[in-house]
N, C-alpha and C positions, 0 to 999 in steps of 0.2 A: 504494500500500500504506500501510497506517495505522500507524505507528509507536507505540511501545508507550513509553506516557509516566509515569514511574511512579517517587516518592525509591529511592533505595538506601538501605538499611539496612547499616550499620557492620557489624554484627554478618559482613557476609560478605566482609570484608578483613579484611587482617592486622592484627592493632593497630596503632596509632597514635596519636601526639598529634596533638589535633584545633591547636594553637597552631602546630608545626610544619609539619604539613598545609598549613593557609591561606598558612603563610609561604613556600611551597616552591612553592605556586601563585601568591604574587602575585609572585614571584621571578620565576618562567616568564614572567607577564607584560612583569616589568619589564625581561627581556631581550629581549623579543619588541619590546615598545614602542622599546629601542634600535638593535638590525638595522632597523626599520623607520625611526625617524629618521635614523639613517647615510645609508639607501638613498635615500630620498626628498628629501634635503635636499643641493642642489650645495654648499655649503661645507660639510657635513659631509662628503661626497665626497668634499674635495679635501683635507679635513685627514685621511682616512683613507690617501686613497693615498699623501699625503707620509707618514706615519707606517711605511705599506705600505715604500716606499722606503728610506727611514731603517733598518727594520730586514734590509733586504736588500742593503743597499748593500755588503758586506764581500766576498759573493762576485762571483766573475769569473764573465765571460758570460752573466750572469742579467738578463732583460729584467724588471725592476719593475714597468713599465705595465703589460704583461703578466696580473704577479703580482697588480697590484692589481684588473685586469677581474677575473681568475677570483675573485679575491674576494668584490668584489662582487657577483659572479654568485651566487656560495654563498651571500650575505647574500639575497638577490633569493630563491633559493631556497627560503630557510627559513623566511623570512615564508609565500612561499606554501604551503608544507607546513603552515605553524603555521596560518596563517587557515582551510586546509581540515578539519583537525583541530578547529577550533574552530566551524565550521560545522556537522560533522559532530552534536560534543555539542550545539551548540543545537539540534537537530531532535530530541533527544532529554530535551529540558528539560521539565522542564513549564511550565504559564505563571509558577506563584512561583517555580519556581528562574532564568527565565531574567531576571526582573524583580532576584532579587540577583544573576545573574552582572553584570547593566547596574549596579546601585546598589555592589557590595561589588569585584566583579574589575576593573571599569574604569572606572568613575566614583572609587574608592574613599572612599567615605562611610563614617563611622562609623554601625557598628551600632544602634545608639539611633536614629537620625534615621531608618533603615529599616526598624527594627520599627516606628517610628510612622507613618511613610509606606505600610506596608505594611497597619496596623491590627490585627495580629497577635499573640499571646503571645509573650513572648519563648522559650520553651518550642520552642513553634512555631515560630519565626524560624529558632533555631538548628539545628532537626532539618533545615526545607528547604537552608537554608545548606552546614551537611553534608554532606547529598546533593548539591549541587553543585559543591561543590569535588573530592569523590569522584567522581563524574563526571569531572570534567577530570584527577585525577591519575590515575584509573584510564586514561585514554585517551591521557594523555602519561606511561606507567609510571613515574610517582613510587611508586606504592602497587601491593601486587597485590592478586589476589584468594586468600581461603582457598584450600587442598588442595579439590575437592570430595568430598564423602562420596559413596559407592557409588550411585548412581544407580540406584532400581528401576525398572521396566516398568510400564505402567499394565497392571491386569489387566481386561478386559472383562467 
């Protein structure tokens, strides 16, 4: 099936600042990037589970190894839920948005070097830009969408 690739227009979320917006999504990121480093990385592991430890150590009978797998696990988790969410919106990018999710969400390059890299108005830039982070906040409900207005029937 051909998926339907096409900017979002602002106009059909709730307001917003576009500064905060971006900020709340490179946030997402930046906490995605650190459940992932935790996960991946054995001394990062091992300084979580001692932390894990540390703050559990007060009560009695509580197994911390324990506390710190199931952690883990959650962290393991959430990555995977995040990367499938975020799969999800690239099949739904277009080709310029998915060109600035790669240059503005995770590479994070300053704007300027991307509209030039891109060849584009800045006008331009900023509307697919937009569109793409709305994309992703709509899909990790940072932002909603309007009430919809009353929906007619097509009449034949």
């Amino acid at each position: 099936m051909n998926k339907m690739k096409m900017l979002i227009d602002e106009n059909l979320v709730c307001p917003f600042c576009a500064r905060e917006l971006y900020k709340k999504v490179l946030n997402l990121f930046d906490d995605y990037y650190i459940h992932k480093l935790t996960a991946d990385h054995p001394l990062m592991q091992k300084a979580y589970l001692q932390k894990s430890q540390e703050e559990f150590h007060q009560k009695k009978n509580f197994d911390s190894t324990f506390y710190s797998v199931l952690q883990h696990e959650k962290a393991l988790n959430y990555i995977e839920k995040f990367e499938k969410q975020i799969e999800y919106i690239k099949e739904h990018f277009t080709a310029e948005e998915n060109i600035i999710f790669t240059l503005s969400v995770m590479e994070r390059k300053p704007d300027k070097s991307i509209i030039i890299e891109l060849n584009k108005s800045e006008h331009y830039y900023y509307k697919i830009k937009k569109s793409c982070y709305l994309k992703i906040a709509l899909r990790f409900e940072l932002i909603r969408l309007k009430e919809p207005k009353k929906i007619t029937q097509f009449s034949e």
